[in-house]
C-alpha positions as CSV (number, residue, x, y, z in Angstrom):
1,X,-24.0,13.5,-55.5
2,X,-26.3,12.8,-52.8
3,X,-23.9,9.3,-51.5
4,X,-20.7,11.4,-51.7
5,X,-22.0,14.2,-49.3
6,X,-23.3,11.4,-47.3
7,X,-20.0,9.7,-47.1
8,X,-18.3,13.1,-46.5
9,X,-20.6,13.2,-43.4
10,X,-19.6,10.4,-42.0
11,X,-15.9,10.9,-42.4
12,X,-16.2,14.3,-40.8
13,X,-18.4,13.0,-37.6
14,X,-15.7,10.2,-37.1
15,X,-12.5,12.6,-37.1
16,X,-15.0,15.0,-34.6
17,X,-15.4,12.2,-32.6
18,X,-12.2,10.8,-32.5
19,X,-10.9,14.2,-32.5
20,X,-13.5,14.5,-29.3
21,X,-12.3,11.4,-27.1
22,X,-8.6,12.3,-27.5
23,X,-9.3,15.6,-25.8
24,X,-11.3,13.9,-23.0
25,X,-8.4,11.4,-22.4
26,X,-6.0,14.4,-22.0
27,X,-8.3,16.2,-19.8
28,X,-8.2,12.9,-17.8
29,X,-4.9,12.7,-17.9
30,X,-4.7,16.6,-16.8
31,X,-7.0,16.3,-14.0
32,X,-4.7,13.0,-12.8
33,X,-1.7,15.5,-12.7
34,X,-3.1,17.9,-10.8
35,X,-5.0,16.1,-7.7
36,X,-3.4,13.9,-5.4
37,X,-2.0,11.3,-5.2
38,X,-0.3,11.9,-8.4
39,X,1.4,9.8,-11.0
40,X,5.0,9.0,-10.5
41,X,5.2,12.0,-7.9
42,X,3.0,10.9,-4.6
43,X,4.0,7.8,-2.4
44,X,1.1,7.3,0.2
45,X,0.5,4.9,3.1
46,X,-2.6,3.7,4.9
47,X,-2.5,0.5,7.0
48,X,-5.8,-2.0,6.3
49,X,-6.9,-4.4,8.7
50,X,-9.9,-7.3,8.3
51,X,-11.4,-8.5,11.5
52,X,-13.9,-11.7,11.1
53,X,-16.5,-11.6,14.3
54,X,-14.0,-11.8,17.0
55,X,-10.6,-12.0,15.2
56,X,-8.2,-9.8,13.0
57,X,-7.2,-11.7,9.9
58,X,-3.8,-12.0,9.0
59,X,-2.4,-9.5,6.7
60,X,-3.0,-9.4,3.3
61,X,-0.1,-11.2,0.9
62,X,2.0,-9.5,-1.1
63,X,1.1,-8.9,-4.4
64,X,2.3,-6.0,-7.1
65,X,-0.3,-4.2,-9.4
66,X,1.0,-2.6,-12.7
67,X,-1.5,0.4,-11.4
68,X,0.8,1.1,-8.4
69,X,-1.7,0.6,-5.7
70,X,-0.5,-2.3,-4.3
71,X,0.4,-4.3,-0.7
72,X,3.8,-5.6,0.4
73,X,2.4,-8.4,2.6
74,X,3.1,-5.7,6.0
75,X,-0.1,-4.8,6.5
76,X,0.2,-1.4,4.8
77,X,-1.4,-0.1,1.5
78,X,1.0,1.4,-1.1
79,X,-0.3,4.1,-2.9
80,X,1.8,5.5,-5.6
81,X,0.0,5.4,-8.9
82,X,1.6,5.0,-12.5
83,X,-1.8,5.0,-14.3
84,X,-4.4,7.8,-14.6
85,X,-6.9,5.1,-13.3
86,X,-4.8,4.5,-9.4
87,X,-4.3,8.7,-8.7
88,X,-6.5,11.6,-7.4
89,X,-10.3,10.2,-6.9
90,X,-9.6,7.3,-8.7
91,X,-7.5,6.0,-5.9
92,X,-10.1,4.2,-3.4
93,X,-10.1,1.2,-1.3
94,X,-12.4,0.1,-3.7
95,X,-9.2,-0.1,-5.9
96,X,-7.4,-1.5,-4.0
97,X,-9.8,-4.3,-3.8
98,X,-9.9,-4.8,-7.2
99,X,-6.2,-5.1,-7.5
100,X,-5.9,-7.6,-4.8
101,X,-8.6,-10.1,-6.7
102,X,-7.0,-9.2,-10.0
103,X,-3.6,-10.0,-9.2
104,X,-3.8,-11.9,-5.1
105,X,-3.7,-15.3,-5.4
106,X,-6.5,-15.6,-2.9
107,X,-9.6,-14.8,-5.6
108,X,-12.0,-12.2,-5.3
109,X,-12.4,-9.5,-2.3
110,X,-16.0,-8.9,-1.9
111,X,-16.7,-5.9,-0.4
112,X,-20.0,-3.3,0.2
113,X,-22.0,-1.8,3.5
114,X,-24.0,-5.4,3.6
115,X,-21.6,-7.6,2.3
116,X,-17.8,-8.6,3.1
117,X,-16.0,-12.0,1.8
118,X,-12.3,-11.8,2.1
119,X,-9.7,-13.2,-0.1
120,X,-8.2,-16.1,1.1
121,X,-5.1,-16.2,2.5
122,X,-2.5,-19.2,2.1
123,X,-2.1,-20.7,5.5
124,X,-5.2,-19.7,7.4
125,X,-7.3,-22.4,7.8
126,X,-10.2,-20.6,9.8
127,X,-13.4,-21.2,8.4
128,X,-14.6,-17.8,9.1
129,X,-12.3,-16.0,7.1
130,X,-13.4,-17.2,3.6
131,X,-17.3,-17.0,4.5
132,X,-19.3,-14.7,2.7
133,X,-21.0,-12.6,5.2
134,X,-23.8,-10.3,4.8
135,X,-25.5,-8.5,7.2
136,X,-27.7,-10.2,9.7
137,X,-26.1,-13.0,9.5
138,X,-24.7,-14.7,12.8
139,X,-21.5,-15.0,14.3
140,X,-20.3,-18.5,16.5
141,X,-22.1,-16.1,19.5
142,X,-25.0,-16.2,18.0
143,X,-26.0,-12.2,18.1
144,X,-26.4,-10.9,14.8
145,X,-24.1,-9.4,12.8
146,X,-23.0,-6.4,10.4
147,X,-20.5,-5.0,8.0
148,X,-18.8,-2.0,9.7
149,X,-15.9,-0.1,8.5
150,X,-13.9,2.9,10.4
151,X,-11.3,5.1,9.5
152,X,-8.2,6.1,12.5
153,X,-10.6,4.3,14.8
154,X,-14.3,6.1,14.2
155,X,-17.1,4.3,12.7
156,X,-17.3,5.2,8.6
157,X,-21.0,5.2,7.2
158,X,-21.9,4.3,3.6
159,X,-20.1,2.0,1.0
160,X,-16.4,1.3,2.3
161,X,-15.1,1.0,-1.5
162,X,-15.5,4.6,-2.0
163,X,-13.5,5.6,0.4
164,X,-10.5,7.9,-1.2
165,X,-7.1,6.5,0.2
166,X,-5.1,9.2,2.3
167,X,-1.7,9.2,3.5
168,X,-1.2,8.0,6.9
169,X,-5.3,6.3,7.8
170,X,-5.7,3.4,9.6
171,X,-8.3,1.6,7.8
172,X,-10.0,-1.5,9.7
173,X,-13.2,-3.4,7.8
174,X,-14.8,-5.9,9.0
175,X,-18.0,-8.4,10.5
176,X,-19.1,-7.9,14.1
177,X,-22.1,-8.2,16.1
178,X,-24.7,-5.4,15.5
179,X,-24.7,-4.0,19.0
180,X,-20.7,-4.0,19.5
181,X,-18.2,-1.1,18.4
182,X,-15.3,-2.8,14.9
183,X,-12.2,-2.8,17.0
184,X,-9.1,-0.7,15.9
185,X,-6.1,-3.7,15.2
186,X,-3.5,-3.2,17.8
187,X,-1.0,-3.6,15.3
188,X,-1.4,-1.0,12.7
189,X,0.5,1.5,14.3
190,X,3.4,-0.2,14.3
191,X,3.0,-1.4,10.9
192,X,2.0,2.3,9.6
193,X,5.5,3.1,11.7
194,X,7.6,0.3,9.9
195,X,7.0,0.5,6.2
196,X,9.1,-0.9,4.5
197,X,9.9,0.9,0.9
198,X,10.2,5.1,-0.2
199,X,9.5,6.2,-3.4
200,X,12.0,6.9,-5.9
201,X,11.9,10.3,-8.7
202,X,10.8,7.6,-10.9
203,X,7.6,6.5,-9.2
204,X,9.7,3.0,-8.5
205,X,10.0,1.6,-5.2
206,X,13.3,0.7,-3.4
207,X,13.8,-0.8,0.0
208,X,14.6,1.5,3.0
209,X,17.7,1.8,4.5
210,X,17.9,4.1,7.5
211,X,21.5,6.1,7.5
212,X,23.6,4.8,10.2
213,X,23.9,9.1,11.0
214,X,20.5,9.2,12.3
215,X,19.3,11.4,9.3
216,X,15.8,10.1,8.1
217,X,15.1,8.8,4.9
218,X,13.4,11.1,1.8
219,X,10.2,10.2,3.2
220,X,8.6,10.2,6.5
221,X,4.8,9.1,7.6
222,X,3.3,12.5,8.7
223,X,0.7,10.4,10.7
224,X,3.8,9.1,13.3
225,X,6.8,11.2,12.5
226,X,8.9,7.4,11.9
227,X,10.6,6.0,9.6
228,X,11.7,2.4,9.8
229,X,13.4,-0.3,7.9
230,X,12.6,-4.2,7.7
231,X,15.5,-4.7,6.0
232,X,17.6,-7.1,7.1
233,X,20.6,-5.1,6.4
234,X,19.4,-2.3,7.9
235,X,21.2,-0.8,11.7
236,X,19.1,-0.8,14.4
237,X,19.2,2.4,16.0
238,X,21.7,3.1,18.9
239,X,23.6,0.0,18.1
240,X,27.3,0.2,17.0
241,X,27.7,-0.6,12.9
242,X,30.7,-2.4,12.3
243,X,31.0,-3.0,8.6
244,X,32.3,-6.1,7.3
245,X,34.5,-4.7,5.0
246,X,36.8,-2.2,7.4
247,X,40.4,-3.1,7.1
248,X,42.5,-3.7,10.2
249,X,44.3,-0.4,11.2
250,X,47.4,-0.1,10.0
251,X,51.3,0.2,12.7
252,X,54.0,2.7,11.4
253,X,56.4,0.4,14.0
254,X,59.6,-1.4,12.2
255,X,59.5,-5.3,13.0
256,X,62.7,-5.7,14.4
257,X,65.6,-7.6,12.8
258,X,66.9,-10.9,14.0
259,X,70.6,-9.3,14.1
260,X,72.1,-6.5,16.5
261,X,72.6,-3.7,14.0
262,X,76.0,-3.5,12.4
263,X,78.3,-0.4,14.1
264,X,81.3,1.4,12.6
């Protein structure tokens, strides 16, 4: 009798405690829904910048992330998450990291208050850009340097991985002598300006188009007012669109006939 009740016991606490982490998931999931960005609905931007002792990196590459925080290559963060994981206070630059060394094809992004190693980039050949760099160490000036990270151009204390992603901040991280201020890239603006995709009802992402009418597209960056298109399709404003498929007006004039017409 005694080994039965036992065995009932044990039953019981496993359907409790499965019963226990499926509610836990769906308050997870609940608590995703409700705090931006959310799942399939919110399509953010923030451009990110790297800048190695007395250069900015070139941009990170593309790469996709089945998360939805992502890069196209422009400079620009994508932020529109399809998991619980990527939206509200899960979506951080920390993240965004991990996503670029999980699916980049540059390795790992190491990244803390003391510590910055980019991911490589195919193509850049400088040296500094793939050193691992912790604070104190020295730059090709010789002064000491530090990790130093700012957000739309003022310095950001603390761990730059926790930093929640917002729509429209110009992130710049980077290694720089001690006593100097972590330059702003003089880029990002017009990157931020110039993305290059809107989200879809979906949570998908399509390229941008802007109408030939001058209307703007679904979504604009509130940090700039502009929308923009790198498309190569795309009008640029104030210039005449002449479509390639427009057929040639057509005349309502008769063509003459080679003979005088016949009288009565």
């Amino acid at each position: 009798m005694g080994w039965y009740a036992t065995l009932a016991a044990v039953v019981i606490l496993g359907l409790f405690l499965v019963a226990f982490s499926r509610n836990q998931e769906l308050n997870k999931g609940q608590q995703a829904a409700k705090v931006p960005p959310r799942i399939n609905q919110d399509h953010w931007h923030s451009s990110f910048s790297v800048y190695i002792c007395d250069h900015f990196m070139p941009k990170v590459p593309l790469f996709e992330s089945t998360d939805g925080i992502h890069t196209h290559g422009d400079g620009i963060i994508h932020i529109h998450p399809y998991t619980p994981q990527a939206s509200g206070n899960g979506a951080t630059l920390g993240f965004f990291l991990k996503s670029l060394s999980s699916n980049g094809k540059g390795g790992t992004f190491k990244l803390s208050s003391s510590e910055i190693k980019p991911a490589s980039i195919p193509g850049n050949t400088n040296p500094l850009d793939t050193k691992d760099w912790h604070n104190g160490d020295k730059c090709p000036d010789g002064h000491p340097g530090q990790v130093k990270f700012t957000v739309n151009g003022k310095q950001t204390k603390g761990d730059p991985t926790t930093w929640k992603l917002r729509n429209g901040d110009y992130l710049d991280v980077g290694f720089i002598d001690m006593s100097k201020p972590l330059p702003s890239n003089p880029a990002e603006r017009q990157n931020l300006a110039n993305i290059n995709d809107v989200s879809t009802p979906t949570g998908t992402t399509t390229p941008t188009t802007k109408p030939a009418t001058g209307a703007s597209p679904s979504t604009t960056n509130p940090a700039t007012g502009a929308s923009a298109s790198t498309s190569a399709t795309t009008v640029k404003p104030g210039a005449a669109a002449t479509p390639s498929t427009t057929a040639a007006p057509t005349t309502t004039a008769a063509v003459p006939t080679s003979s005088p017409p016949t009288t009565r």
